[in-house]
C-alpha positions as CSV (number, residue, x, y, z in Angstrom):
1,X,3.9,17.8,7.0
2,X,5.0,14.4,8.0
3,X,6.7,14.0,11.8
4,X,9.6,12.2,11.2
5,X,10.6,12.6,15.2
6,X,9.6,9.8,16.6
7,X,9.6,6.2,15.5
8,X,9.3,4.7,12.5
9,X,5.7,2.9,11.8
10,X,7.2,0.6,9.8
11,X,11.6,-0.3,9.2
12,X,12.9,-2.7,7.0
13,X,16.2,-3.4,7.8
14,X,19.1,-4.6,5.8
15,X,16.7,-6.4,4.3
16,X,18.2,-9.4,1.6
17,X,16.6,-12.0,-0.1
18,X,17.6,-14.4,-3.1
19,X,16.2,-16.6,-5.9
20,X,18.9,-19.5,-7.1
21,X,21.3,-17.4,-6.3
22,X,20.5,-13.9,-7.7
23,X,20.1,-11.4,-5.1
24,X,16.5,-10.0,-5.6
25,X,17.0,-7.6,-2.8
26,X,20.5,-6.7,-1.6
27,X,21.1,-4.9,1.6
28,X,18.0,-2.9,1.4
29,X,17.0,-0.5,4.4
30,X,13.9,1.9,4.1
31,X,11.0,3.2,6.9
32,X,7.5,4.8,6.5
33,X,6.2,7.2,9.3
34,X,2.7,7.1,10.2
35,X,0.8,9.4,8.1
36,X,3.2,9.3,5.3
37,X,3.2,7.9,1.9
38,X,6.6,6.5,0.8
39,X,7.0,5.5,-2.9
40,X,8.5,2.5,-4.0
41,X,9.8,2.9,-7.9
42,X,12.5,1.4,-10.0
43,X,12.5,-0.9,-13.2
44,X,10.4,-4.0,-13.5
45,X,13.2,-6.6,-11.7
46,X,14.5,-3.7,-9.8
47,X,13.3,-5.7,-6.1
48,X,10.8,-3.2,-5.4
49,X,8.0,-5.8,-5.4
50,X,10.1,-8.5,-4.1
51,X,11.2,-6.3,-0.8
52,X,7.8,-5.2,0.0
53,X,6.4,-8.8,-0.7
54,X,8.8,-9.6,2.9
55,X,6.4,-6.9,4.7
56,X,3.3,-8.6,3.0
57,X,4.0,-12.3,4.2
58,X,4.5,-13.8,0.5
59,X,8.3,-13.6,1.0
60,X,10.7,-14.7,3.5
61,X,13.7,-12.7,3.5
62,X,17.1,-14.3,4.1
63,X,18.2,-11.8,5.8
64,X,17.7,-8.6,7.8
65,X,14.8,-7.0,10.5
66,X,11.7,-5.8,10.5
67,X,10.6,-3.5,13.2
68,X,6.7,-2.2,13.6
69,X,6.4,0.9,16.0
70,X,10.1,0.0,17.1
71,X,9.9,-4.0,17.6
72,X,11.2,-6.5,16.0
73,X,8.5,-9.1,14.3
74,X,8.4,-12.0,12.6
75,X,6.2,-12.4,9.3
76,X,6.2,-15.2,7.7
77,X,2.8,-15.5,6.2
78,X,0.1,-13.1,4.9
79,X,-1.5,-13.7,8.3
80,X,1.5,-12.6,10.5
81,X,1.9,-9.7,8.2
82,X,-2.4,-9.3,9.0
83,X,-1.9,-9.4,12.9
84,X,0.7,-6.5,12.3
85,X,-2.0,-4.4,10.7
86,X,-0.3,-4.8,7.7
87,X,-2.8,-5.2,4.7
88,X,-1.9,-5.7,0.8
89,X,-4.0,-3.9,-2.1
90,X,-2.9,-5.5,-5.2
91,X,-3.6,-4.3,-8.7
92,X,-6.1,-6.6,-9.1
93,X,-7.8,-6.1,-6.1
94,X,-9.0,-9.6,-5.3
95,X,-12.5,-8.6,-5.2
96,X,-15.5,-10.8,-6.1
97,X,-17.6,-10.1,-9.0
98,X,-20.7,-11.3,-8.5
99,X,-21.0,-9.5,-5.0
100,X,-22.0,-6.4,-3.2
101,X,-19.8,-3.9,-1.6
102,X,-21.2,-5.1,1.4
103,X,-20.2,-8.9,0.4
104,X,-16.5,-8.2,-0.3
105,X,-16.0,-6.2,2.2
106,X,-16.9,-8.9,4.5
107,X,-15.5,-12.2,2.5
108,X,-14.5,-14.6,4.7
109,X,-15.1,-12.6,7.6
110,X,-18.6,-12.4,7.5
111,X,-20.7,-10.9,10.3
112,X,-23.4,-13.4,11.7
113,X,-26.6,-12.8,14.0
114,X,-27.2,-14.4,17.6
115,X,-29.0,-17.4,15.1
116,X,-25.7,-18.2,12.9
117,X,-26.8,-16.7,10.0
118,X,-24.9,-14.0,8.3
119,X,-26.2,-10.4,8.9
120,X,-26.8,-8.8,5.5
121,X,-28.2,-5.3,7.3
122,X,-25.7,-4.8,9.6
123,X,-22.5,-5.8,6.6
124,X,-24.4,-3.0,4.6
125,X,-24.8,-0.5,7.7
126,X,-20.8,-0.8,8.5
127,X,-19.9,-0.7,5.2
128,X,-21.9,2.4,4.0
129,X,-20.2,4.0,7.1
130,X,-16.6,3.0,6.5
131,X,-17.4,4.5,2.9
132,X,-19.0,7.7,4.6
133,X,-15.2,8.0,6.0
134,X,-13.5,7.4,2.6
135,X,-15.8,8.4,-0.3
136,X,-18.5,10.1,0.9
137,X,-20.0,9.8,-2.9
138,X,-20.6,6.1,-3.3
139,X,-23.8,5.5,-3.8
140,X,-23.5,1.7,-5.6
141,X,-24.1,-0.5,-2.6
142,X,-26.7,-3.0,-4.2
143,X,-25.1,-4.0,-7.0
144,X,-22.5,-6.5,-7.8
145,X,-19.0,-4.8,-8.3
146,X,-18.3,-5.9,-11.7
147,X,-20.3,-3.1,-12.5
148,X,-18.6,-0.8,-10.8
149,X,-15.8,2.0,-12.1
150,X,-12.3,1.3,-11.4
151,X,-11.7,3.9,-8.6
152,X,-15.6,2.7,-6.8
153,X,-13.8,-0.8,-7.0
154,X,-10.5,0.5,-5.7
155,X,-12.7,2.1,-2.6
156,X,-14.2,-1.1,-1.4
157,X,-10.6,-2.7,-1.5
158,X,-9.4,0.0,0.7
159,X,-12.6,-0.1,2.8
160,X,-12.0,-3.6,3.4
161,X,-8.7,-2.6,4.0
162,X,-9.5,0.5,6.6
163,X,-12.2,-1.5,8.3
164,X,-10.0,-4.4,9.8
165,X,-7.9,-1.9,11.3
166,X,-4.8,-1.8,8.6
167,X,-2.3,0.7,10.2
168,X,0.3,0.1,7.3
169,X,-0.6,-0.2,3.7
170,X,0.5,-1.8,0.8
171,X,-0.7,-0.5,-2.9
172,X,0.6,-1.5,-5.7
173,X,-0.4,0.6,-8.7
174,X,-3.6,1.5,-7.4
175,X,-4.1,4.1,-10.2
176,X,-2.6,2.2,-12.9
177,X,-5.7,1.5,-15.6
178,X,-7.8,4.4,-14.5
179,X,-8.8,7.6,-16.3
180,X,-7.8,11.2,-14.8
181,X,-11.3,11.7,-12.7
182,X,-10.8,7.7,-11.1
183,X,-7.0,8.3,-10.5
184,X,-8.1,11.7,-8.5
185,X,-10.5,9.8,-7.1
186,X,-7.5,7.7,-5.6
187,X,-5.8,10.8,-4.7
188,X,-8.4,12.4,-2.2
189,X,-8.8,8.2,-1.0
190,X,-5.0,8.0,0.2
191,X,-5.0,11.5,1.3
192,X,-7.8,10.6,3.6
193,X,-6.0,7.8,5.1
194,X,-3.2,9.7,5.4
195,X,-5.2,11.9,7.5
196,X,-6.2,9.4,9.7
197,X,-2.6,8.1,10.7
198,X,-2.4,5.1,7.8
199,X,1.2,4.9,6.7
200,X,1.6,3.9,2.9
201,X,3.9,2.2,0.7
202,X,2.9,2.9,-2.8
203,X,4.3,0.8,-5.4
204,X,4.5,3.3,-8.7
205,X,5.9,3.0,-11.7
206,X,4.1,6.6,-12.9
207,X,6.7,9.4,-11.5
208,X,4.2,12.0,-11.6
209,X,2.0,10.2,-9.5
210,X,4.7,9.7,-7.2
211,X,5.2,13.7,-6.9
212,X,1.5,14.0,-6.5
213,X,0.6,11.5,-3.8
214,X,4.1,10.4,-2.1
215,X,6.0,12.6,0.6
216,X,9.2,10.7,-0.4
217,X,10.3,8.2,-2.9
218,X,12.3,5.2,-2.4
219,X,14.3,4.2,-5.8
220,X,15.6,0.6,-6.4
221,X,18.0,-0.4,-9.3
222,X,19.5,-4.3,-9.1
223,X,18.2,-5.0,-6.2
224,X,19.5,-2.3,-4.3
225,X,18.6,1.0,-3.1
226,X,19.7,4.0,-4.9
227,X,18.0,5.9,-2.1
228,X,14.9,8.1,-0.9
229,X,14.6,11.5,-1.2
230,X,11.8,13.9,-0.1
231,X,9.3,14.4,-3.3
232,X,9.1,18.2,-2.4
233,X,13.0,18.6,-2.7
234,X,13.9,16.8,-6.2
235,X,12.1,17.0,-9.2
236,X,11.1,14.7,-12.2
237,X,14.0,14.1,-13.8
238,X,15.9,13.7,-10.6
239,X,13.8,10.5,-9.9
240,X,14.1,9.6,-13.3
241,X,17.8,9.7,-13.4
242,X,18.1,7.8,-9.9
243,X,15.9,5.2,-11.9
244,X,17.8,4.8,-15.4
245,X,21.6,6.1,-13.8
246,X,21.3,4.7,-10.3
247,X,22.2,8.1,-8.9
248,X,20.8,10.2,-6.2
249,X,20.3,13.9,-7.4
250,X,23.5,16.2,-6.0
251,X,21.1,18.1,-3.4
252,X,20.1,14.5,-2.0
253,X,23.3,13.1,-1.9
């Protein structure tokens, strides 16, 4: 159960932004908890990838706060949104073909040994522990990770993730293109880092993944926010009908 008590890991506030004129996001306002997953669904255009793109740095919004553990911050680049702990997975994962766990996990960041050269040993050693923590069962550390399976791919994104310290994450679709043994393998991922204290904004367009991995669901219709409801409390067609009507269910209202 989530502890909703205290502050918010994460509030966007009132947040608005607009392309020649059209409001992408209108007046939005949602939080995420640490330790909580907070879905983030609506129709393509909705302003559900637009609104979280203001947390990730590759939007400015017009208008509007956002606060992390209760202070106001500024982000207006992928690296402001990085010194916040804030770290993006996108659905294509950004990962290098031709290189190692060890290698992506470290691109751009590599380690380097008291002679300037970078320390191949000690990237593996860090990154078979940070996997350890997250999925025990990769085994695939010497090989490039084009041949690895969607979910093993989706690990070392998260890994890479995990091991710069990310307190908030950003998913989008993570399961999307995977069969039912990968997508579980997803599942048991984010519950782990839920475990640990990661808060998580998963951007879904599947609803029952939503009721399986989120503890509430944030619905966006035009821009706007239809509103967010706890997962356990609504059901399928609920979300459903907050997505096509751009209604919140009676018990939510």
């Amino acid at each position: 159960m989530v502890d909703r008590t205290g502050t918010p890991l994460v509030e966007l506030r009132d947040i608005s932004i607009a392309f020649g004129g059209i409001k992408a996001v209108d007046h939005v306002t949602v939080d995420l908890y640490p330790g909580e997953v907070v879905g983030l669904l609506g129709h393509n255009g909705a302003g559900k990838s637009t609104l979280i793109k203001c947390l990730s740095g590759a939007y400015k919004a017009d208008a509007g706060q956002i606060l992390i553990n209760g202070q106001e911050v500024e982000i207006n680049n992928p690296r402001d949104a990085r010194t916040q702990n804030i770290e993006t997975i996108y659905q294509t994962l950004a990962l290098a073909d031709n290189l190692d766990a060890a290698s992506n996990l470290f691109l751009g960041r590599e380690l380097v040994n008291n002679f300037g050269f970078v320390d191949e040993s000690r990237m593996e050693a860090e990154t078979r522990k940070i996997m350890g923590r997250l999925n025990p069962n990769f085994r695939k550390f010497n090989v490039p990770v084009s041949a690895l399976s969607g979910g093993q791919r989706q690990s070392v994104a998260i890994a890479r993730a995990v091991y710069f310290n990310a307190r908030i994450l950003i998913m989008d679709e993570p399961t999307a293109a995977l069969g039912p043994h990968e997508t579980q393998m997803v599942a048991e991922l984010i519950q782990e880092l839920k475990a640990q204290g990661l808060g998580i904004f998963l951007i879904e367009h599947d609803i029952h993944n939503v009721m399986k991995l989120c503890d509430r669901a944030s619905v966006m219709k035009n821009g706007q926010l239809v509103g967010t409801v706890n997962v356990d409390e609504v059901t399928d067609e609920d979300i459903l009908g907050m997505i096509i009507l751009g209604k919140k269910p009676a018990m939510a209202a």
